[in-house]
C-alpha positions as CSV (number, residue, x, y, z in Angstrom):
1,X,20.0,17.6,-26.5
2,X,19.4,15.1,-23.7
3,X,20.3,17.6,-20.9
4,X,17.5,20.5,-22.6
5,X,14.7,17.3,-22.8
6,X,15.3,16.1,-19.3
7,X,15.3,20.0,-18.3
8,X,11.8,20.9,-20.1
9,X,10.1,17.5,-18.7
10,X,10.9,18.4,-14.6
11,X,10.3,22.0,-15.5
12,X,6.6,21.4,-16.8
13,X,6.3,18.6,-14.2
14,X,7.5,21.0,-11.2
15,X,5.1,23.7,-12.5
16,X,1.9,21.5,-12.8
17,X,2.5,20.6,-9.3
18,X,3.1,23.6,-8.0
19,X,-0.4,24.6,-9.6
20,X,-1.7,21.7,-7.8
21,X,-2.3,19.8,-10.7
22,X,-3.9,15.8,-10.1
23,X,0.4,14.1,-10.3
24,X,-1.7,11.4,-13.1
25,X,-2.3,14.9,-15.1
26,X,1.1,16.3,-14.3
27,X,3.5,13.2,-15.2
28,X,1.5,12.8,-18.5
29,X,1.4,16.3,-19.7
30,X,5.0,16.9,-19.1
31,X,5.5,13.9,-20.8
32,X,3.3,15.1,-23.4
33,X,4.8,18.9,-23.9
34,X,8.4,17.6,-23.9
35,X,8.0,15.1,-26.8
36,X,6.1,18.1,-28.5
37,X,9.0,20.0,-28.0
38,X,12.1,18.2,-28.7
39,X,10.8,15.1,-30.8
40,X,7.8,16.9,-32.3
41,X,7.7,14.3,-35.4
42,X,6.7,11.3,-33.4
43,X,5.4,12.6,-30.1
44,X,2.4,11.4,-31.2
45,X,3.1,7.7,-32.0
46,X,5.1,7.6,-29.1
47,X,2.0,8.7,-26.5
48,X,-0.1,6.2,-28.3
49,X,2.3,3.7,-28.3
50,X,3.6,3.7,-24.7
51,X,0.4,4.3,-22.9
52,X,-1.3,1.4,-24.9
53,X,1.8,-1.0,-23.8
54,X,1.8,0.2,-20.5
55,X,-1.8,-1.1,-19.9
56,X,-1.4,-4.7,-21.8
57,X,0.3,-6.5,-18.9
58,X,-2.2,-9.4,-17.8
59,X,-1.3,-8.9,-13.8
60,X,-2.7,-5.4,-14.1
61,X,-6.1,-6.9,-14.8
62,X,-5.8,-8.5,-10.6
63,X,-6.2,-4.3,-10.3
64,X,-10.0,-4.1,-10.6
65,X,-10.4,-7.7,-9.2
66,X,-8.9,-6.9,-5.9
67,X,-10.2,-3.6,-5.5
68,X,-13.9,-4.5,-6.3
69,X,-12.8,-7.3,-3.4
70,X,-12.1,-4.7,-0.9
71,X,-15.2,-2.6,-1.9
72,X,-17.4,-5.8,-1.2
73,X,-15.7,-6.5,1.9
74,X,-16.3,-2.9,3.0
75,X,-19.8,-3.1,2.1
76,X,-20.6,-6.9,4.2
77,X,-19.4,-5.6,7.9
78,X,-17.0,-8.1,7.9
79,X,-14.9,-4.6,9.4
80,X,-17.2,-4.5,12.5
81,X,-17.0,-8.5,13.5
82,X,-13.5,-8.0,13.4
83,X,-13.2,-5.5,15.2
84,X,-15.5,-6.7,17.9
85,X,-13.7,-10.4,17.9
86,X,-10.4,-8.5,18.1
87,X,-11.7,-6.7,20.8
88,X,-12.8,-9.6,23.1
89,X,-9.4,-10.9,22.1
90,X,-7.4,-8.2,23.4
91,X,-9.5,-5.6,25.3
92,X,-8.1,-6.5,28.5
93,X,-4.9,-5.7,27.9
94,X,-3.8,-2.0,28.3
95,X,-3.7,0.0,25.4
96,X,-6.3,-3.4,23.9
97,X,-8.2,-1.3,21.3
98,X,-5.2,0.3,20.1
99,X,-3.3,-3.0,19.7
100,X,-7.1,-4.3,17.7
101,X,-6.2,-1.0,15.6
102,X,-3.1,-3.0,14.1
103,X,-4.4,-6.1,14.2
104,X,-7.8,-5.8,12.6
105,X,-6.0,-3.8,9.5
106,X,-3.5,-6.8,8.8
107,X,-6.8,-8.9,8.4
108,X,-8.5,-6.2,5.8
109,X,-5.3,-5.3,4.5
110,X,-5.1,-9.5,3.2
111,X,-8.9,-8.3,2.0
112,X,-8.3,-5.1,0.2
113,X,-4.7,-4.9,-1.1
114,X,-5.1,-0.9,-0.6
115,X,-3.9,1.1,2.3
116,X,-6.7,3.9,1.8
117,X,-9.5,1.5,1.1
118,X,-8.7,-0.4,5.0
119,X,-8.2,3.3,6.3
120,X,-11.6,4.3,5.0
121,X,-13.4,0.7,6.3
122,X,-11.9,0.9,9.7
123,X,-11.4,4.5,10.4
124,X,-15.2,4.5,10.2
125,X,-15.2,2.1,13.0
126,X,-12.2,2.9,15.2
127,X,-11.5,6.1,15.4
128,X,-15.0,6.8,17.2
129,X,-14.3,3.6,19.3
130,X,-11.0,5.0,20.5
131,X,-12.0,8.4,20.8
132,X,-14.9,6.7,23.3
133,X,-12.1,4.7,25.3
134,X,-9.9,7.7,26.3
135,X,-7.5,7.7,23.6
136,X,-6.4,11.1,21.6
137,X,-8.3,11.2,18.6
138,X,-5.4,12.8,17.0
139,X,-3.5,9.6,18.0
140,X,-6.5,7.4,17.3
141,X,-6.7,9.0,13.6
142,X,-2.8,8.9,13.2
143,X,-2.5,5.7,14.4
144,X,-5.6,3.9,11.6
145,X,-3.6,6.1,8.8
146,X,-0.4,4.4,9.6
147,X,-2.0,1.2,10.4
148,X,-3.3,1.0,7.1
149,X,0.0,1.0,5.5
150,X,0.1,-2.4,5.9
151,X,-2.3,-2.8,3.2
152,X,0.4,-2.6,0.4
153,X,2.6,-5.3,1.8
154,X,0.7,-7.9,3.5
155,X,-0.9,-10.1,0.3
156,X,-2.5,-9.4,-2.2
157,X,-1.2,-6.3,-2.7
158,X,-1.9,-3.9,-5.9
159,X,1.6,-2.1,-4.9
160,X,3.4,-5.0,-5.5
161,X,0.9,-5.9,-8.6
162,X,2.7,-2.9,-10.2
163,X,6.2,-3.3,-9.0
164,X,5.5,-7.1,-10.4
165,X,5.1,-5.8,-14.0
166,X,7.7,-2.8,-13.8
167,X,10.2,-4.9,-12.7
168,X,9.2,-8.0,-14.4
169,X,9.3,-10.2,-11.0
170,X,6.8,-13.4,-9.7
171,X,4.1,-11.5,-8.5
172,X,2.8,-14.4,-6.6
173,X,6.6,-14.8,-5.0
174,X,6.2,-10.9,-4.1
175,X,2.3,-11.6,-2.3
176,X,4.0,-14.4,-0.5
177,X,7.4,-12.4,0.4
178,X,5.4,-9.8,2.4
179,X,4.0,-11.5,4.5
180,X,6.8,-11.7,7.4
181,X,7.9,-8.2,7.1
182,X,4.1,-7.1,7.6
183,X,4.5,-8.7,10.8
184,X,7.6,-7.0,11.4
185,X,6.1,-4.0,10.7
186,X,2.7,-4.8,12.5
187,X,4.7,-6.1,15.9
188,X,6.8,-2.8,15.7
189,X,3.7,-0.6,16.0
190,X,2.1,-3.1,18.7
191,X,4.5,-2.7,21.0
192,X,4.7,1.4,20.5
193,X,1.1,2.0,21.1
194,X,1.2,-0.5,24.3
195,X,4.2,1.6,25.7
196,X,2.5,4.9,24.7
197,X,-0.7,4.2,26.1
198,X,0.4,2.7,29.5
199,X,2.3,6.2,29.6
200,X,-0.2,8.5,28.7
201,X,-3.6,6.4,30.4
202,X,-5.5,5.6,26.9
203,X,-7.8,3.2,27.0
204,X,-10.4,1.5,29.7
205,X,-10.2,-2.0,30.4
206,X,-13.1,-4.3,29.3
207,X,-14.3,-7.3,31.6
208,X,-14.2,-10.5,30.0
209,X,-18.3,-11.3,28.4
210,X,-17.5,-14.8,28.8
211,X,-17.4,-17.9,26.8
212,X,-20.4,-17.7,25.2
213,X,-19.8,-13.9,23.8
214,X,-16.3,-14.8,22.4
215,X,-17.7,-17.9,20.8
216,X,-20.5,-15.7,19.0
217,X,-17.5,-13.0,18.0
218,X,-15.6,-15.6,16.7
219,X,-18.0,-17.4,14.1
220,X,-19.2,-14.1,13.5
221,X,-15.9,-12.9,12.3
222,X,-14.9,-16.0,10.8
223,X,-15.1,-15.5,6.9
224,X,-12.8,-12.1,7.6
225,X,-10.5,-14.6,9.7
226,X,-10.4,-17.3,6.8
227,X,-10.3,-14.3,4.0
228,X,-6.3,-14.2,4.2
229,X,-5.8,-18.5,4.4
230,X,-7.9,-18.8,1.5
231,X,-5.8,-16.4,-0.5
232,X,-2.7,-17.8,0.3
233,X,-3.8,-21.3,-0.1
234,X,-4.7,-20.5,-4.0
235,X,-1.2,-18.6,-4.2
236,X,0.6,-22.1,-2.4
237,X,-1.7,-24.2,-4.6
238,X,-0.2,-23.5,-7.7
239,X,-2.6,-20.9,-9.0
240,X,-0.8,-19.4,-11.7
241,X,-1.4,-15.5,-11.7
242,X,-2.7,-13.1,-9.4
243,X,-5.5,-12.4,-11.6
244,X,-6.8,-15.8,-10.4
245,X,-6.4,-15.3,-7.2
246,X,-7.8,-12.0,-7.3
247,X,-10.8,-13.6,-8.5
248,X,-11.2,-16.1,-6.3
249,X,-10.8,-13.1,-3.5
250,X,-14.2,-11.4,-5.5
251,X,-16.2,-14.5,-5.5
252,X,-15.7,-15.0,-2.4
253,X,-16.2,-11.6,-0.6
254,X,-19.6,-12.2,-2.1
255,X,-20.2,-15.5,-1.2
256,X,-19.2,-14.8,2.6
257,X,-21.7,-12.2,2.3
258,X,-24.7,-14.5,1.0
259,X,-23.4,-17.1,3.3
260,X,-22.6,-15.6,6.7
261,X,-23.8,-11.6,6.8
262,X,-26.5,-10.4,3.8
263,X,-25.3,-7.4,4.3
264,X,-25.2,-6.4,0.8
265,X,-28.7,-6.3,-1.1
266,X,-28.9,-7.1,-4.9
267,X,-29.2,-3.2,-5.4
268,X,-25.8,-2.7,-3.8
269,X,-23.9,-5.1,-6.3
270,X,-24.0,-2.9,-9.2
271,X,-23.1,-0.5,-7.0
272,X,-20.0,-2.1,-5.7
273,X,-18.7,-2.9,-9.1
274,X,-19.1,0.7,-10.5
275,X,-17.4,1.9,-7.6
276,X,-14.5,-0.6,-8.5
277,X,-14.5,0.4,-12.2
278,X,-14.1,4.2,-11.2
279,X,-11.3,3.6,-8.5
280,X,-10.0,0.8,-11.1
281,X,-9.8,3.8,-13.9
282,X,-8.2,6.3,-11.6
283,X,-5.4,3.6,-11.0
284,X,-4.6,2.7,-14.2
285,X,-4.6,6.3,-15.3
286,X,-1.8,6.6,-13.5
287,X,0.0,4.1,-14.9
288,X,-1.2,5.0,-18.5
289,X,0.8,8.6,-17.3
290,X,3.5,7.1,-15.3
291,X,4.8,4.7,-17.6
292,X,5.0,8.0,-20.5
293,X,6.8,9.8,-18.1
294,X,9.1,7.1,-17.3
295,X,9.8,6.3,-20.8
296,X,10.8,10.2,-21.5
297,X,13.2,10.4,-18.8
298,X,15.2,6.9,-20.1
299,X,14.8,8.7,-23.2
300,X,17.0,11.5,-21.8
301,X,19.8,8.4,-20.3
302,X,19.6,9.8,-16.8
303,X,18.3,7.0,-15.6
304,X,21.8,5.2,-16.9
305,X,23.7,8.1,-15.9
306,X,22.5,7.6,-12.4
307,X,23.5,4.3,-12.2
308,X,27.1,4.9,-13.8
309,X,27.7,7.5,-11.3
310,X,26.7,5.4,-7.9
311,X,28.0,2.2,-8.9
312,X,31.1,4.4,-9.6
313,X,30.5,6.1,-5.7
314,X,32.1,3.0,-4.6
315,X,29.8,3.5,-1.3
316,X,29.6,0.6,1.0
317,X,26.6,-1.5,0.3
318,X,24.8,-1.4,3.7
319,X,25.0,3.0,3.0
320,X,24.0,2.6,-0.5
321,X,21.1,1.0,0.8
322,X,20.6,3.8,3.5
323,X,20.3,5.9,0.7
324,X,18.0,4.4,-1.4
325,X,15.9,4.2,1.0
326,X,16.2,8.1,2.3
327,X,15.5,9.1,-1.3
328,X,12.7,6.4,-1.5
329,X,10.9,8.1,1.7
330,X,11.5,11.3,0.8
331,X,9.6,10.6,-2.7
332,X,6.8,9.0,-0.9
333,X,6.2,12.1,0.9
334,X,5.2,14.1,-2.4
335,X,4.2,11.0,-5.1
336,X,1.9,8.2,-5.0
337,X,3.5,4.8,-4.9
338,X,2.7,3.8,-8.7
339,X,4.3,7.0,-10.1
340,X,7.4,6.1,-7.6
341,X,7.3,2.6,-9.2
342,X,8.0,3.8,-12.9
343,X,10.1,6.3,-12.0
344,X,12.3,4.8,-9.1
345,X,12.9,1.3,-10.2
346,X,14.5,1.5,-13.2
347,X,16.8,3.5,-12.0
348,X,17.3,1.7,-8.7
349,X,16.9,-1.7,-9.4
350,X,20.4,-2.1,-11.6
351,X,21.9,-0.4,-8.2
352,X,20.7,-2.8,-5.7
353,X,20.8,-5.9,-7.9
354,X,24.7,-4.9,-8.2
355,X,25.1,-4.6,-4.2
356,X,23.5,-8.4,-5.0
357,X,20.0,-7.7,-3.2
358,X,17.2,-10.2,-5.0
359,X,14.6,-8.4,-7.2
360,X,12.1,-9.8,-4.7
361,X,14.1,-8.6,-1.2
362,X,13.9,-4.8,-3.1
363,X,10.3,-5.5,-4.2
364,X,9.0,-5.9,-0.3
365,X,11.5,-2.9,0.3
366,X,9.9,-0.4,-1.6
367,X,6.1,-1.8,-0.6
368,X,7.3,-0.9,2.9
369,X,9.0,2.7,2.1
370,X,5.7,3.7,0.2
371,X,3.2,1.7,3.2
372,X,5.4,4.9,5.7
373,X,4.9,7.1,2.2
374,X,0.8,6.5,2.7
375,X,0.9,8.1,6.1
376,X,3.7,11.2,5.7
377,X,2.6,14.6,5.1
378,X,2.2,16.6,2.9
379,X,0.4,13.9,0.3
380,X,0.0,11.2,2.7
381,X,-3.2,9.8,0.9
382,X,-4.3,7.6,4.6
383,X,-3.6,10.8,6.2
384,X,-6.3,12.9,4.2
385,X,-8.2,9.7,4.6
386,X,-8.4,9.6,7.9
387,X,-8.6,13.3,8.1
388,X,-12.0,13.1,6.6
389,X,-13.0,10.5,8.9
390,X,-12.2,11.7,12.2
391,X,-13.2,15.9,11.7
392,X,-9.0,16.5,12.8
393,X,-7.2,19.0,11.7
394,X,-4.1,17.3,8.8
395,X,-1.7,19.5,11.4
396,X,-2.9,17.7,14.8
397,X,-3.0,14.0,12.7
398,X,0.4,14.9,11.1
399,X,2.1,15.5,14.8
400,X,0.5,12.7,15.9
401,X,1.9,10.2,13.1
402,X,5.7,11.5,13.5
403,X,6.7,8.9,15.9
404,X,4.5,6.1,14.5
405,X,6.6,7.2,11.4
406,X,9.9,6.5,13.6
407,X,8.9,3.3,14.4
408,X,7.9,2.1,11.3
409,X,11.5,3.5,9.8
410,X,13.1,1.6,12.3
411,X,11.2,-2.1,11.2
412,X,12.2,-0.7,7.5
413,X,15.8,-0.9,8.5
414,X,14.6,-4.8,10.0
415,X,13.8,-6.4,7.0
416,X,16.1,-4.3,4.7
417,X,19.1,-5.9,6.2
418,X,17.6,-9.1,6.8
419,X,16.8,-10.1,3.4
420,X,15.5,-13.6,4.5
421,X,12.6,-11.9,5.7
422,X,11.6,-11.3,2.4
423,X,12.7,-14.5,0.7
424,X,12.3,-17.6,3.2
425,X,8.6,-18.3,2.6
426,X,8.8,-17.7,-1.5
427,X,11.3,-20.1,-1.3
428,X,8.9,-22.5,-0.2
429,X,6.8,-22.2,-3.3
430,X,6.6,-24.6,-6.2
């Protein structure tokens, strides 16, 4: 019986997406058509009752808050004065702008949580710049996709938001435990696109403005600068839920506006917080879906299955995490990271928390799989982002990315087998 239910739910599933059906759509309507199916006589209570739980966790409510944080953020030019600072910074250097790519994006990434949103901001911004200074726009565009990754593991994070409530884990602790391995990942793709542009003649070198210039840049970029060290202060401070913090990250995008910039006019406000209500909806459809589909396939005891069968592999547990994170990749390629959360960790987390890796090590783990996920073809959403941006062909952008892809595996393998990565500065919290 539990062989035919788990056979109907990736049948209907594999069909939807074949059809090219939105993956929200397709997890929940397999879900849907299998319970009809096999457990006709409460299918119904069962999609109430699961989608309704899956959306009462208080952390998802951070969801709106941060992205509405990122939209406002977008919307002030705090993007530009970054750039421009980052550019005075670093210009000289060879392959400077490409090097401001991945610095700039750690900064938004601590503003937006989302890996499309700082593709979207920046892209706008670099990808012309670079194209101007010699560089590839393939490369240019490939690079900002990948970049952008960093957005779901440098804090706050709505990745880790979700893997917080799937795998019941500190969320604050998780914020906190990416911060290192995004500058693992961050000095990885520095020191590729210095190498790559020496060798291939990107960029032009830009005279120094003098004092004065890089004074202006740098209290003009200021409340982007401060943006990350305010959020982690109220995370060190004892602030008890990312909801908090994400609403200390809203009030003060806006007040950094009104402050600093005045960017934003009245008019836009509404604006911005629409825009965050319909990205906000999209989201937690997904979950809403997710979460059904989830619950079907433990239904079908699989998911234990699974773990019986590898823990009885007797692999070794530096392969077993090899592994994990092949299949993890591989899923990233073809889901979005929340479906991957409710489908993935339940299976995986009773695997690696029996080859004794912390639920918060696996947590930062998976935020950097699915940050390599963002920029893979063939659903690489900063891909398609950044596709749009640039005028590229997804072909030229995906060649491009492949070795940006390398080098981000190889800081994956960094902080998976250095745990303390992950775990020294949560450590540190109260």
């Amino acid at each position: 019986m539990h062989a035919e239910i788990a056979l109907t739910l990736f049948a209907v599933f594999a069909v939807l997406a074949l059809l090219e059906v939105p993956i929200a759509f397709s997890l929940g309507l397999s879900a849907v058509a299998t319970l009809v199916l096999h457990i006709p006589e409460r299918s119904l209570m069962i999609v109430a009752a699961q989608t309704r739980n899956a959306l009462l966790h208080e952390p998802l409510m951070a969801i709106p808050l941060f992205i509405t944080a990122g939209l406002a953020f977008s919307k002030s030019g705090v993007a530009s004065r970054l750039v421009r600072f980052a550019r005075l910074l670093v210009g000289g250097m060879p392959g400077g702008l490409a090097v401001v790519v991945v610095l700039v994006s750690i900064f938004f990434a601590a503003m937006s949580g989302s890996g499309p949103a700082a593709v979207a901001a920046l892209g706008a911004v670099l990808i012309p710049a670079l194209a101007q200074n010699n560089y590839d726009k393939g490369f240019a565009s490939a690079l900002v996709a990948s970049s952008g990754g960093l957005g779901i593991i440098v804090p706050p994070s709505i990745a880790m938001v979700i893997y917080g409530v799937v795998a019941r884990v500190d969320i604050l602790k998780l914020f906190v435990g990416g911060v290192l391995p995004g500058l693992v990942m961050a000095a990885a793709l520095t020191g590729y696109v210095v190498v790559v542009s020496r060798r291939r003649g990107y960029g032009v070198r830009e005279p120094w403005p003098g004092w004065g210039a890089f004074g202006c840049a740098f209290v003009a970029a200021l409340p982007g600068l401060v943006a990350p060290v305010v959020i982690l202060t109220c995370i060190y401070s004892g602030f008890s839920s990312p909801t908090k913090v994400a609403a200390v990250a809203v009030v003060y995008a806006f007040v950094a506006d009104v402050l600093f910039y005045r960017d934003i006019k009245v008019r836009q406000v509404l604006g911005i917080f629409s825009e965050g209500a319909v990205i906000s909806s999209q989201v937690l459809v997904i979950v809403a879906a997710a979460s059904l589909f989830a619950w079907v396939l433990n239904y079908t005891e699989i998911t234990q299955a699974t773990v019986v069968w590898l823990k009885g592999a007797a692999l070794p547990g530096w392969l077993m995490l090899l592994i994990i994170n092949a299949v993890v990749l591989l899923a990233g390629c073809f889901i979005d990271a929340i479906s991957i959360y409710y489908i993935f960790v339940p299976i995986l987390l009773p695997i690696v928390m029996h080859l004794g890796v912390s639920k918060l090590h696996f947590g930062v783990i998976m935020a950097v799989n699915l940050a390599i996920g963002q920029a893979t073809p063939p659903v690489g959403v900063n891909l398609f982002v950044a596709c749009g941006i640039s005028k590229v062909s997804l072909t030229r952008i995906a060649r491009a990315v492949f070795p940006l892809v390398l080098v981000e595996v190889a800081a994956l393998l960094i902080i998976t087998y250095l745990p303390w990565l992950s775990t020294f500065l949560p450590s540190l919290l109260p």
